[in-house]
Backbone of each chain as ProteinMPNN parsed JSONL, in Angstrom:
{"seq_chain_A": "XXXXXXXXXXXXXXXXXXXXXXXXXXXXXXXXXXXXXXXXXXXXXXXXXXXXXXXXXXXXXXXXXXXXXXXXXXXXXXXXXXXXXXXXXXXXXXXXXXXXXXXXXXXXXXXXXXXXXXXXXXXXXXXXXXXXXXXXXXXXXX", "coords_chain_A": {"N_chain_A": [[0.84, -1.195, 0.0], [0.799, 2.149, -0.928], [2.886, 5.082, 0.785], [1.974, 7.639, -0.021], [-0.928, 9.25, -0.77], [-2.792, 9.882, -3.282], [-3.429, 12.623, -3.78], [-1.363, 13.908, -2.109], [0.907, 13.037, -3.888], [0.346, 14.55, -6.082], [0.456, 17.043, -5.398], [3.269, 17.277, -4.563], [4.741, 16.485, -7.08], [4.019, 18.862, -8.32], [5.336, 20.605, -6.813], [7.905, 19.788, -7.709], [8.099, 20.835, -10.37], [10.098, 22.781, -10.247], [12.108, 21.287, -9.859], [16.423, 21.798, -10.74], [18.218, 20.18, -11.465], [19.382, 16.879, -11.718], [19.222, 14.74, -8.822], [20.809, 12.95, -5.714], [19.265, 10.639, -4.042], [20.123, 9.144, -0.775], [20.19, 5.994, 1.04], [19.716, 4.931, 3.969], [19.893, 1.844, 5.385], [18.926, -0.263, 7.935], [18.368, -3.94, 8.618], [18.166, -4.982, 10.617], [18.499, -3.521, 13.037], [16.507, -1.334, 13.303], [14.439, -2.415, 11.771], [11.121, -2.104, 10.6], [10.535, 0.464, 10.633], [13.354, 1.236, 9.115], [12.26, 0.478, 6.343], [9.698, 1.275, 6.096], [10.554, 4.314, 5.38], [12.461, 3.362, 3.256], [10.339, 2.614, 1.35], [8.81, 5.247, 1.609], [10.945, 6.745, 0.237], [11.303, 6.127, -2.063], [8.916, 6.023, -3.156], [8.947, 9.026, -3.305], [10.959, 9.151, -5.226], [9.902, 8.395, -7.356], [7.962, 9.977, -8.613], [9.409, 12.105, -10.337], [12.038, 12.294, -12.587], [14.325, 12.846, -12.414], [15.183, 12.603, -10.055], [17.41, 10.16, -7.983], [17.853, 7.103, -6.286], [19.702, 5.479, -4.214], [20.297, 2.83, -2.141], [21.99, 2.033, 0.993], [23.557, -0.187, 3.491], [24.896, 0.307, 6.405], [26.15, -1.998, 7.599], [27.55, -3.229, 5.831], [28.25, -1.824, 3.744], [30.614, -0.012, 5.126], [32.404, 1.733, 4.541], [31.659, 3.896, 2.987], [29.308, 4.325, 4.337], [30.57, 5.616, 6.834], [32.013, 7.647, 5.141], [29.753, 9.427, 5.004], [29.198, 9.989, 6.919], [27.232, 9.227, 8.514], [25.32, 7.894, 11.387], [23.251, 6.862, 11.982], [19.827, 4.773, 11.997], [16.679, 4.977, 10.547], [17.857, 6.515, 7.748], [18.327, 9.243, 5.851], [20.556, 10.7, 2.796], [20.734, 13.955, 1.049], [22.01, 14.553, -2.004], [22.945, 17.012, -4.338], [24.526, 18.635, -6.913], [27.01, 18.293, -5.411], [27.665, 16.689, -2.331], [25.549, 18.416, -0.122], [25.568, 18.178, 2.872], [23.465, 18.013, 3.799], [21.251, 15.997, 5.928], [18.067, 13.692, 7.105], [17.219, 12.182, 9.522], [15.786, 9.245, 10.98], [12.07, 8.513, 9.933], [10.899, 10.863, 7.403], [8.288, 12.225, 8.242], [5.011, 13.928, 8.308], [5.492, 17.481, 8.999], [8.546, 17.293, 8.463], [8.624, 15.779, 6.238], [7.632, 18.097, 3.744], [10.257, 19.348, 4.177], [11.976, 17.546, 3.436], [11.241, 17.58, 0.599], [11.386, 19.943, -0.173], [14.369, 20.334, 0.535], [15.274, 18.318, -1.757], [14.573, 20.506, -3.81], [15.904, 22.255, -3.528], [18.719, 21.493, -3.322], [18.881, 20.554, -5.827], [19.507, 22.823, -7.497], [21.044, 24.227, -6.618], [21.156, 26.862, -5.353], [20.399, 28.117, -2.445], [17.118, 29.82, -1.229], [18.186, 32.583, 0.651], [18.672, 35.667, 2.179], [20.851, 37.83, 0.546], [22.691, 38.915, 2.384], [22.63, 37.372, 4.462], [23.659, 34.916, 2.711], [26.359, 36.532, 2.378], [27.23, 36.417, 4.667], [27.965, 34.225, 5.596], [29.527, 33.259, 4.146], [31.554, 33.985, 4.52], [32.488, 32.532, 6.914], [34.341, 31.193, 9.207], [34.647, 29.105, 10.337], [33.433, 25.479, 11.289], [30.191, 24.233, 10.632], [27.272, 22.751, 12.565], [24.346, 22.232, 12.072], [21.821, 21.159, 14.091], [18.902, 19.804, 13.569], [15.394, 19.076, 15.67], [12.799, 17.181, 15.586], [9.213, 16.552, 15.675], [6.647, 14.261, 13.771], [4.384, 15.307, 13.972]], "CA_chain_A": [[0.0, 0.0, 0.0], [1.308, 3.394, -1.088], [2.254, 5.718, 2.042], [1.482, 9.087, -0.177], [-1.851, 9.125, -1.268], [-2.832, 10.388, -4.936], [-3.378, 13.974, -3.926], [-0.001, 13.869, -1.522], [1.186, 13.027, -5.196], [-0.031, 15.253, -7.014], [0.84, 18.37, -4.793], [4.672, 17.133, -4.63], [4.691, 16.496, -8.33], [3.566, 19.97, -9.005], [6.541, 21.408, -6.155], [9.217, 19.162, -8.579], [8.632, 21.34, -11.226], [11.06, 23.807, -9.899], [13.817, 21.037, -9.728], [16.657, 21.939, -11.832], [19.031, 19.629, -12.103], [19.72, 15.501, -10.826], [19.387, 14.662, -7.032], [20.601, 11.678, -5.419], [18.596, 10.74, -2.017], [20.643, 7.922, -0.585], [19.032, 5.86, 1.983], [20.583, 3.636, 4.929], [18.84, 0.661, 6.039], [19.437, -1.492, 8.689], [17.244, -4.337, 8.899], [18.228, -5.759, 12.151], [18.462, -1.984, 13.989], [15.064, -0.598, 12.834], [13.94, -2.908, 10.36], [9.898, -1.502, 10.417], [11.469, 1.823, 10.254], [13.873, 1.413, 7.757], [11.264, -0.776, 5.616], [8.924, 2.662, 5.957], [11.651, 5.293, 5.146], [12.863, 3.361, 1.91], [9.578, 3.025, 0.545], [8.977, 6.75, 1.076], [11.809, 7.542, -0.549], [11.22, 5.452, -3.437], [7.643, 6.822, -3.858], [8.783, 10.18, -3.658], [11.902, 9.516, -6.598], [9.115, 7.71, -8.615], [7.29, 11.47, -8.844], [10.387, 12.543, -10.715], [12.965, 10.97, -13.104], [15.564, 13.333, -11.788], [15.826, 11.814, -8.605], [17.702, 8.766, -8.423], [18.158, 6.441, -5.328], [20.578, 4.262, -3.561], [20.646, 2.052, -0.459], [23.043, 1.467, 1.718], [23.441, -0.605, 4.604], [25.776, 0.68, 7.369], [26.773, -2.939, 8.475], [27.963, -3.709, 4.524], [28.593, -0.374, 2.773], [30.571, 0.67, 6.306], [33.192, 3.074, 4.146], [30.91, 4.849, 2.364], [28.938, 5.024, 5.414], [31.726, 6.783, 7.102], [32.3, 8.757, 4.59], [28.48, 10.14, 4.471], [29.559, 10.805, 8.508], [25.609, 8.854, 9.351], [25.527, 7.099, 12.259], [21.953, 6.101, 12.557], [19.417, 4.573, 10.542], [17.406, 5.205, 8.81], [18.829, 7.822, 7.547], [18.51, 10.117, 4.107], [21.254, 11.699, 2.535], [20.263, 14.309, -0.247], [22.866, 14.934, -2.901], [22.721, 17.465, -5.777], [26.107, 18.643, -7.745], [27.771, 17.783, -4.725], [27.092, 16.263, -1.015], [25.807, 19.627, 0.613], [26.176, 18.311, 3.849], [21.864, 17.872, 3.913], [21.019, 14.535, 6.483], [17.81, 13.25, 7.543], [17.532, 10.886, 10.549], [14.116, 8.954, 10.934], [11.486, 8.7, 8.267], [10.218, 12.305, 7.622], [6.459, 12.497, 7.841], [4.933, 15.145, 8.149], [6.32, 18.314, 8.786], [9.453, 16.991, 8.068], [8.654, 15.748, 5.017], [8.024, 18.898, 3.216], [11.449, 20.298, 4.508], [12.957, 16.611, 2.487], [11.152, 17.99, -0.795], [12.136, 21.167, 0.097], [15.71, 20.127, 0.079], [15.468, 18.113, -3.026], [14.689, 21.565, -4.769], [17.311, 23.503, -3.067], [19.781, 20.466, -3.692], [18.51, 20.417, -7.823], [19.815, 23.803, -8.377], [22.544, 24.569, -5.865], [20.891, 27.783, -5.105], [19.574, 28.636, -1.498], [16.996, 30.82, -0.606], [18.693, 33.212, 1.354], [19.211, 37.233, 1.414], [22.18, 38.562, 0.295], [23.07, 39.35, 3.43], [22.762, 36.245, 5.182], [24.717, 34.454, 1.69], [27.758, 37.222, 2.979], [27.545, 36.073, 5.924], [27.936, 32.607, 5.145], [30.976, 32.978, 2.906], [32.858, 34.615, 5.528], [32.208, 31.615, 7.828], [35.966, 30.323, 9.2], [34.737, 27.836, 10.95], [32.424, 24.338, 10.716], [28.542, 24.674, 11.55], [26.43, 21.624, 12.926], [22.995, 22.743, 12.915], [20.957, 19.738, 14.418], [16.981, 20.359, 14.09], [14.839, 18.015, 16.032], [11.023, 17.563, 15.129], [8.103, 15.41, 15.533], [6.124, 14.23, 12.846], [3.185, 16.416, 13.906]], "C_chain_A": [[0.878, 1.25, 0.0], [1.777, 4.267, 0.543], [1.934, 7.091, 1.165], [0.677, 8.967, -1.184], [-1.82, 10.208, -2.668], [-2.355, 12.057, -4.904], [-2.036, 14.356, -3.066], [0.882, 14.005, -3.277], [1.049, 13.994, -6.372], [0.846, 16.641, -6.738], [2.536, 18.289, -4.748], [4.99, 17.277, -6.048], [5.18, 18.385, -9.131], [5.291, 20.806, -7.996], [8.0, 20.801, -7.033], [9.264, 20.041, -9.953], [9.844, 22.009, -11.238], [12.462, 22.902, -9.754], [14.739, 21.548, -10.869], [17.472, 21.166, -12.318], [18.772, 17.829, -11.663], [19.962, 15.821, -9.202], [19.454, 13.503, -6.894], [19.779, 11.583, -4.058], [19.494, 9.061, -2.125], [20.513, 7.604, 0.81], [20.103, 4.741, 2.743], [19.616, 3.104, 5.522], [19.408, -0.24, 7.021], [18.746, -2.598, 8.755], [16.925, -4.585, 10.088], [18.543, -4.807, 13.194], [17.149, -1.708, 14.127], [14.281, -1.111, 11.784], [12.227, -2.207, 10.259], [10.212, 0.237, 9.587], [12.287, 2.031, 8.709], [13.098, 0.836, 6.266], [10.204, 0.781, 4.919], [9.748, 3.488, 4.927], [12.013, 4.699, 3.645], [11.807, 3.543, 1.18], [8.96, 4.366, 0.203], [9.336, 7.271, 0.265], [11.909, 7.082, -1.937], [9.871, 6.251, -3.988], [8.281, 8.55, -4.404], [9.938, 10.544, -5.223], [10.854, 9.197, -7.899], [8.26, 9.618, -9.287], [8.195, 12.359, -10.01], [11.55, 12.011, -11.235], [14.46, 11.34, -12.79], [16.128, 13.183, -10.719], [16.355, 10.246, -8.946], [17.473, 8.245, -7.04], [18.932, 5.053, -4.974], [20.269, 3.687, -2.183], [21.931, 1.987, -0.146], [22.758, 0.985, 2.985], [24.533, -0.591, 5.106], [26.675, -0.912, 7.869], [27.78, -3.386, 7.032], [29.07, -3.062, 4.182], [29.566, 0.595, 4.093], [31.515, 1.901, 5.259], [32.5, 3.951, 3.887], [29.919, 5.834, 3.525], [29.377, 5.891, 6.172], [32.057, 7.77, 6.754], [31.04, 9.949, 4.286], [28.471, 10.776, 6.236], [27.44, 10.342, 8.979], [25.903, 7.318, 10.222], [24.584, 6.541, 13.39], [21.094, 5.682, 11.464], [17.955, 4.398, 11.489], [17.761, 6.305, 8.85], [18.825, 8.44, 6.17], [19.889, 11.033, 4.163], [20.676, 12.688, 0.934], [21.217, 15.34, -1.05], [22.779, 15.827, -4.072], [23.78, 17.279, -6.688], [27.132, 18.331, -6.416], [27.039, 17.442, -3.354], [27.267, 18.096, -0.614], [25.565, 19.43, 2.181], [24.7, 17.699, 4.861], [21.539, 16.245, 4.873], [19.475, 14.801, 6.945], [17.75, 11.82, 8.533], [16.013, 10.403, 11.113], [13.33, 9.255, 9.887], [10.626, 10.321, 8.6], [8.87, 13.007, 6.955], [6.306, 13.794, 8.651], [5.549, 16.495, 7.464], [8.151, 18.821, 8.05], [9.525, 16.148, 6.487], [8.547, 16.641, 3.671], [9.512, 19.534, 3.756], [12.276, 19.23, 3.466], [12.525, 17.468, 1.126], [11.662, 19.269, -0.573], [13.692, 21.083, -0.417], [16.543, 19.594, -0.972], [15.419, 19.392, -3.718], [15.789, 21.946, -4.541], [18.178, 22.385, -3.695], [19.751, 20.712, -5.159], [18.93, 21.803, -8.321], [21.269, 24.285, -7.193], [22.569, 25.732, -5.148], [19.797, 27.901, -3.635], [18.639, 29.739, -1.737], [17.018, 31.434, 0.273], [18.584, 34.907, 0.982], [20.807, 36.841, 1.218], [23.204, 38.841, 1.313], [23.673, 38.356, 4.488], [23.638, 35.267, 4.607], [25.984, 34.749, 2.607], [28.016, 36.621, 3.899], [28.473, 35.045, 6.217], [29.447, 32.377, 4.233], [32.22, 33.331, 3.99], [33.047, 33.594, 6.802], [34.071, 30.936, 7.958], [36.121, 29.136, 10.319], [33.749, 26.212, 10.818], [31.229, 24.513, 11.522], [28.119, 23.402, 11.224], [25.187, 21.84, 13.179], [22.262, 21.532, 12.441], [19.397, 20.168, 14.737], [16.145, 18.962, 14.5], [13.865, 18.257, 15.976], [10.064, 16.579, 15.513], [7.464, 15.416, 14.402], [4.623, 15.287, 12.932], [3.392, 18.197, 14.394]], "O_chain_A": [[1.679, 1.382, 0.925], [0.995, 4.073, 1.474], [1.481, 7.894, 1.98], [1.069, 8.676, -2.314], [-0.989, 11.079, -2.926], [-1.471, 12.63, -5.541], [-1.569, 15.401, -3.517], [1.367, 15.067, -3.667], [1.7, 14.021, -7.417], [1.638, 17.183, -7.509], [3.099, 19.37, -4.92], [5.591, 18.321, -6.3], [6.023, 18.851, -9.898], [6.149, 21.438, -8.613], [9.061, 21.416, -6.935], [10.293, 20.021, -10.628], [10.629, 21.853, -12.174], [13.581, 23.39, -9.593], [14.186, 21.783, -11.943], [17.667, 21.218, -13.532], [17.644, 17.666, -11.198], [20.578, 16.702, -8.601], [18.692, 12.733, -7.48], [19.752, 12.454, -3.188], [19.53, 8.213, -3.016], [20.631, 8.441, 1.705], [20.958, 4.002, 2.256], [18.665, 3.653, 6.08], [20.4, -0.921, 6.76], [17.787, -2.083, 9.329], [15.82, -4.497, 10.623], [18.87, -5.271, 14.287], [16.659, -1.89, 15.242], [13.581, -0.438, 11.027], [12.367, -1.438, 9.309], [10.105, 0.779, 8.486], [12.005, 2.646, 7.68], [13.685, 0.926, 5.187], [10.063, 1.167, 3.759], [9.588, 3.311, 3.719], [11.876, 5.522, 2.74], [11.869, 4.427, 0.326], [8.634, 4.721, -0.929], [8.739, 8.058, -0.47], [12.555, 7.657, -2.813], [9.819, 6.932, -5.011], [8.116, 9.087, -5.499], [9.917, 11.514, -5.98], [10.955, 9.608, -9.055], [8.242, 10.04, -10.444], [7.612, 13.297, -10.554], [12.194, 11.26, -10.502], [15.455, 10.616, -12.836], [17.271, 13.5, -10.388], [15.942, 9.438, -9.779], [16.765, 9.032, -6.411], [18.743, 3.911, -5.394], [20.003, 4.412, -1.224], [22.862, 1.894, -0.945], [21.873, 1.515, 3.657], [25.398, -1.299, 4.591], [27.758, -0.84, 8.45], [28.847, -3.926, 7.324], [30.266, -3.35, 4.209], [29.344, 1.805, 4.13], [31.106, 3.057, 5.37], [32.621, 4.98, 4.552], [29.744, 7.042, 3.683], [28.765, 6.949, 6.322], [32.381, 8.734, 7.449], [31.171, 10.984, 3.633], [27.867, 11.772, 6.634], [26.654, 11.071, 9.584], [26.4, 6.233, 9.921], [24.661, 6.126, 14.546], [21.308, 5.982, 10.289], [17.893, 3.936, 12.628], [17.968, 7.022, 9.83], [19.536, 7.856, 5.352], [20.269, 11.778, 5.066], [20.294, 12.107, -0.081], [21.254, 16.558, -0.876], [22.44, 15.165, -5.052], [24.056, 16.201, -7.215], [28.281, 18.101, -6.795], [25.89, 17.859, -3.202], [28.253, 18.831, -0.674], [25.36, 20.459, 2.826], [24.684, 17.208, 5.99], [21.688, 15.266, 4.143], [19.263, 15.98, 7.23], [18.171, 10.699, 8.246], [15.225, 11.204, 11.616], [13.652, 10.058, 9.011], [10.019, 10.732, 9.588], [8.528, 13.718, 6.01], [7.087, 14.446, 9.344], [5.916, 16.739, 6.315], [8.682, 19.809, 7.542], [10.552, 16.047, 5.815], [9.111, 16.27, 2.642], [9.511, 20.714, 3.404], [13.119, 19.717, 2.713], [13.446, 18.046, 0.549], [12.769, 19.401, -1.095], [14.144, 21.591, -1.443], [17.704, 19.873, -1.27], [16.424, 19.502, -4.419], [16.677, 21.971, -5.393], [18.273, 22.552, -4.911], [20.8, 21.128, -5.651], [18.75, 22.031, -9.517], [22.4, 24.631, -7.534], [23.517, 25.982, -4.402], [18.578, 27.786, -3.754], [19.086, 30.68, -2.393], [16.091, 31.262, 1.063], [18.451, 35.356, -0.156], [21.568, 35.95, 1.594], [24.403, 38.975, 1.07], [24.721, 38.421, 5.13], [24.386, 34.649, 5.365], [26.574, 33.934, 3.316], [29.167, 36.204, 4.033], [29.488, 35.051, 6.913], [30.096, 31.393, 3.879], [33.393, 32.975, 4.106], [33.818, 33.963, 7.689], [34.763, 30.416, 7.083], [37.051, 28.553, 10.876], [33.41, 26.131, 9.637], [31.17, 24.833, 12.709], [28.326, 22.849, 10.144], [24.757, 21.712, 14.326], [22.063, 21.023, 11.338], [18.886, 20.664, 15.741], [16.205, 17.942, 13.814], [13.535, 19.417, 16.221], [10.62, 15.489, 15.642], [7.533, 16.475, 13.778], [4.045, 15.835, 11.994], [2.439, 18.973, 14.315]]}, "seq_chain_B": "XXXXXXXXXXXXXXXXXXXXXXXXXXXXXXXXXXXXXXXXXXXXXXXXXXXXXXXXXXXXXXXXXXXXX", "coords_chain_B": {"N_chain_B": [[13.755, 23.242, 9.684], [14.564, 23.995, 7.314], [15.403, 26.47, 7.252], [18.087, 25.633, 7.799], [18.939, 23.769, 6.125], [18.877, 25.816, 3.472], [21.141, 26.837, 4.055], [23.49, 25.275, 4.555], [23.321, 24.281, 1.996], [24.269, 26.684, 0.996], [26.531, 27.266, 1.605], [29.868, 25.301, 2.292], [30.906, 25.042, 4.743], [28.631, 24.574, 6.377], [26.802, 22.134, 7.701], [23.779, 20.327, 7.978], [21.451, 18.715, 9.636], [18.135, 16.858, 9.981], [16.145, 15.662, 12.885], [14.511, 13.165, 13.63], [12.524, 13.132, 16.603], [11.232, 11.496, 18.111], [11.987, 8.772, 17.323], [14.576, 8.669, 17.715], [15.345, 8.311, 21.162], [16.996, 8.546, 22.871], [19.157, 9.94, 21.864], [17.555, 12.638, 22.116], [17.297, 12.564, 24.582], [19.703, 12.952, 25.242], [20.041, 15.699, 24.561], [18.452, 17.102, 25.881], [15.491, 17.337, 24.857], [12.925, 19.086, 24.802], [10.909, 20.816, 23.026], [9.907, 21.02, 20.377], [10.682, 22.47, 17.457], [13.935, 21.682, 17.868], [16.468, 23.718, 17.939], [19.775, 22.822, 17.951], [23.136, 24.142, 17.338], [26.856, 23.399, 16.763], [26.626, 21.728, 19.252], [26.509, 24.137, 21.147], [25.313, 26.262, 20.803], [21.925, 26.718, 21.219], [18.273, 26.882, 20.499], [14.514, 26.684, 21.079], [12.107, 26.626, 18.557], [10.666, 28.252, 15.957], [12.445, 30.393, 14.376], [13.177, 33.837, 12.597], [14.989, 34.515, 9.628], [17.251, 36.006, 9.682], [17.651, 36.049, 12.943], [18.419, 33.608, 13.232], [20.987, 33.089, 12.067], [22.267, 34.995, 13.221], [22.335, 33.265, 15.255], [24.004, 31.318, 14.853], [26.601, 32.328, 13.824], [27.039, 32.937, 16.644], [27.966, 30.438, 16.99], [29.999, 29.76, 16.353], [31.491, 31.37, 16.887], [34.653, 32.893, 18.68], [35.494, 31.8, 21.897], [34.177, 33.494, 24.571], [33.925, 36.017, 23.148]], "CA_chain_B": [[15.226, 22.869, 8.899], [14.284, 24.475, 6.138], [17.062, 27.335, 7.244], [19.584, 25.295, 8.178], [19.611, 23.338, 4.965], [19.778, 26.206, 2.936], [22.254, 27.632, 4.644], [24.373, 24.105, 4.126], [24.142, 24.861, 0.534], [25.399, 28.169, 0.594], [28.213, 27.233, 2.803], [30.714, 24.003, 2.089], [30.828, 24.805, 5.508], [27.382, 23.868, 7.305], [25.851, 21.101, 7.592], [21.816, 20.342, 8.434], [20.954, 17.254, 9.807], [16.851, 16.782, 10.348], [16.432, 14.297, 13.619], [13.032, 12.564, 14.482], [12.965, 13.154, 18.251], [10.295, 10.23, 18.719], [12.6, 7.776, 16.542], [15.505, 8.562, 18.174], [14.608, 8.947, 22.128], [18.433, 8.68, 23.711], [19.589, 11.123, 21.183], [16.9, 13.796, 21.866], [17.515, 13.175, 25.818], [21.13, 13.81, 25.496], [20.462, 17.107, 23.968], [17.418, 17.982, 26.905], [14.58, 18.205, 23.689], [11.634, 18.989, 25.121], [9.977, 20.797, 22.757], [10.214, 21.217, 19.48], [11.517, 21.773, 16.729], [14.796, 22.396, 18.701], [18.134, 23.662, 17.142], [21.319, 22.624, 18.148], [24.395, 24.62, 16.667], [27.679, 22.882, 17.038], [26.527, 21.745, 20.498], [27.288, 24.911, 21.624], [24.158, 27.366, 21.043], [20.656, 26.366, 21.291], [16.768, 27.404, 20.866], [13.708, 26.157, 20.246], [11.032, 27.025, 17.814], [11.095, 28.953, 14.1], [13.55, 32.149, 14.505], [13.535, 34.142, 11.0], [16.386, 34.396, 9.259], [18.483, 36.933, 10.908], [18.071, 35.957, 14.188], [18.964, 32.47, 13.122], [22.107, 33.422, 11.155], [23.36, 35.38, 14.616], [22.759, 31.833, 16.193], [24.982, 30.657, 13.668], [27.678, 32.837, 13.614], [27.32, 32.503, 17.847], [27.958, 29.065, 17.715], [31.736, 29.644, 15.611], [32.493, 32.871, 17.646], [35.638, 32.217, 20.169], [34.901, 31.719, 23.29], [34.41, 34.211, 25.332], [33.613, 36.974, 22.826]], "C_chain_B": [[15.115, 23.362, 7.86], [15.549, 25.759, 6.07], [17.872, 26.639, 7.033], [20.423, 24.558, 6.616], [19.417, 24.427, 3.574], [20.912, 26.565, 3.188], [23.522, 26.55, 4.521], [24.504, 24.112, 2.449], [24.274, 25.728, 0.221], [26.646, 27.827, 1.211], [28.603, 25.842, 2.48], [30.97, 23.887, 3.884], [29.664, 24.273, 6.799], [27.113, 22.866, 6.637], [24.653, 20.903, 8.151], [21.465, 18.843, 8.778], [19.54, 17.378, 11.25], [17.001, 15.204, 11.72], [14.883, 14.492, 14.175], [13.118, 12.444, 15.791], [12.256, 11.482, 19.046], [10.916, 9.17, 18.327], [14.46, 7.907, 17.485], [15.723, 9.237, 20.127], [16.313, 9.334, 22.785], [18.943, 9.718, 22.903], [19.043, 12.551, 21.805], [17.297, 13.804, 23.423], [18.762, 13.888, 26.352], [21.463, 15.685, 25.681], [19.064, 17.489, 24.71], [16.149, 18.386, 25.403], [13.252, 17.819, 24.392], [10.367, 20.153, 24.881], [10.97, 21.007, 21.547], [9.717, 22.447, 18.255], [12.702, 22.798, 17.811], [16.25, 22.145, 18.192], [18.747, 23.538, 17.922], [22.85, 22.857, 17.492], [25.626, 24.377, 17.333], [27.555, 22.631, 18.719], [27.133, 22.578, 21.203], [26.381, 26.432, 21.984], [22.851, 26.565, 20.549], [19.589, 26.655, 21.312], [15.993, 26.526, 20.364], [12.103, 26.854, 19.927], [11.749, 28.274, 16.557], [11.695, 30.252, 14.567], [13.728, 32.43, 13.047], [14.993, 34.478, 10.919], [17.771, 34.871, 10.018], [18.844, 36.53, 12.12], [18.339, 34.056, 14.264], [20.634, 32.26, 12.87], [22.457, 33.756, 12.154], [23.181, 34.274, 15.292], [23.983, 31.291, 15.61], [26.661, 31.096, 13.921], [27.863, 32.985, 15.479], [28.387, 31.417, 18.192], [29.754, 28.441, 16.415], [32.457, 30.495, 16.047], [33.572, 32.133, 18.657], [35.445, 32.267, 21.168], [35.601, 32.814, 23.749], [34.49, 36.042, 24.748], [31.936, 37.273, 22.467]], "O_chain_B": [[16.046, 22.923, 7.185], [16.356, 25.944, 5.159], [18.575, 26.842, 6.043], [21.563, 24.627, 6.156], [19.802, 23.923, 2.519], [21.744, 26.562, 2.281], [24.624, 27.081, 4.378], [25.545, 23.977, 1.807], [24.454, 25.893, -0.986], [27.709, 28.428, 1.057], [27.648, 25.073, 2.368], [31.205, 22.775, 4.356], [29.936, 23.722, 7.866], [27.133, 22.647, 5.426], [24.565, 21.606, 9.157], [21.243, 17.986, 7.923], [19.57, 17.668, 12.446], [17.641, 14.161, 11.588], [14.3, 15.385, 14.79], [13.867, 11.557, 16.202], [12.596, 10.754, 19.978], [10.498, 8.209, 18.974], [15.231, 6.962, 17.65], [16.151, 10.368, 20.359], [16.599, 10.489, 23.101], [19.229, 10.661, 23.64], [19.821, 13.486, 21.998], [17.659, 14.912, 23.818], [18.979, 14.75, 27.204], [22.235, 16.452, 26.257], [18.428, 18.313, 24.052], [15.995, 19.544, 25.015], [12.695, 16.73, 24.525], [9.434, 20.467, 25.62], [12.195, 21.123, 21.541], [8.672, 23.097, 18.231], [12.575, 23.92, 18.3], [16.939, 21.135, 18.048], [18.441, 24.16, 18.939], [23.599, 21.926, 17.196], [25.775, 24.945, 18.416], [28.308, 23.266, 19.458], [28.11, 22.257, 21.878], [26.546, 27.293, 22.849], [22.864, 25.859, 19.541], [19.37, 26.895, 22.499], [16.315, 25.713, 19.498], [11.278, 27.364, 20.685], [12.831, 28.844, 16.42], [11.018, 31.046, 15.22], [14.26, 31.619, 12.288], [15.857, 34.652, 11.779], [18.752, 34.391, 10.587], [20.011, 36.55, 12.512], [18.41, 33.427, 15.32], [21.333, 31.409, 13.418], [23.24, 32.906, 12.578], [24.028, 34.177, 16.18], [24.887, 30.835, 16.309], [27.624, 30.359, 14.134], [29.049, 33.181, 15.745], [29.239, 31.354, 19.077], [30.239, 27.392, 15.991], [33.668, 30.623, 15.862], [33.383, 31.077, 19.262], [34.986, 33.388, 21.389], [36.773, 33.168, 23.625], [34.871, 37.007, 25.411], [31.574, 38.388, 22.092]]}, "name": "protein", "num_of_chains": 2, "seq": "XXXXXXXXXXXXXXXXXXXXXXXXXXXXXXXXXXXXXXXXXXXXXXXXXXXXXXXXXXXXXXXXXXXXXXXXXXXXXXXXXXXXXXXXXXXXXXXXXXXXXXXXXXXXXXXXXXXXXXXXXXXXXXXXXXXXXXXXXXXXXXXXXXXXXXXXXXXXXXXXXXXXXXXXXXXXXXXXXXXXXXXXXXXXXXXXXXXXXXXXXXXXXXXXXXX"}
């Protein structure tokens, strides 16, 4: 059974116009950590690449794939990573319903063109940055 | 998160990582989350609930300042 119903579908569909380029979403599964969980979370993420031929998707499983894992710095599952022209750094952790699920399509756009929306101001800001930023947002699905 | 991950692709330097508080309960107690949505900048500056841009961005640039300025 689908988890995003027709009109869920429809309304995402219509927010993909604006992608502009290829996005990878790459997905970590565990089975034997979170298997329900991770079971959820891939098929999400599969529905939501099916909406769009510019998304692609990978698995990985942390107990297998451990380099790569390492190298994606995720160290829970499940877990989304969402890739455009390069890893921008973008993680989900848990499957992201709701609220948190528009912020994933969200980030597919931003990811598909490389371009934040930001001011100008806040950009500057950002360039002048000389050190590493960890900003960790925690949410519920409602 | 909708800031934080643009703000990870303007910058090579941020990163944004979304965390289910109900999916991950030892995580969220580490970091005292008891309400949400609740930022955490380099475990080092903290709020919770939507702050517009600006006064997000001075969290930001808080949470790389040297200590003690």
């Amino acid at each position: 059974m689908p988890i995003l119903a027709a009109r869920d579908q429809d309304a995402v569909r219509k927010e993909f116009q604006r992608i502009q380029g290829p996005v990878k979403l790459v997905v970590f599964s565990q089975e034997l950590v979170a298997g329900d969980l991770c079971r959820q979370n891939e098929q999400l993420v599969r529905e939501v690449a099916e909406l769009d031929d510019r998304i692609t998707v990978e698995v990985l499983n942390p107990q297998i794939d451990r380099e790569r894992t390492e190298q994606y710095g995720v160290d829970q599952v499940p877990a989304i990573v969402v890739e455009g022209a390069r890893d921008y750094g973008i993680r989900f952790f848990g499957v992201p319903h709701g609220y948190e699920f528009s912020n994933l399509i969200d980030a597919i756009i931003v990811a598909s063109s490389g371009e934040p929306q930001l001011t100008e101001a806040t950009k500057a800001s950002l360039a002048g940055l000389t050190g590493d930023v960890h900003i960790k947002v925690f949410s519920t699905p409602t | 998160m909708r800031l934080a991950q643009h703000m990870a692709v303007a910058s090579e330097r941020v990163t944004a990582t979304a965390i289910e508080a109900t999916e991950f309960p030892d995580l969220s107690r580490s970091y005292r989350v008891m309400a949400v949505p609740k930022i955490v900048i380099n475990d080092r500056v903290e709020f919770e609930g939507a702050l517009p841009e600006a006064q997000f961005l001075d969290a930001v640039l808080r949470a790389v300042a040297p200590a003690g300025s």
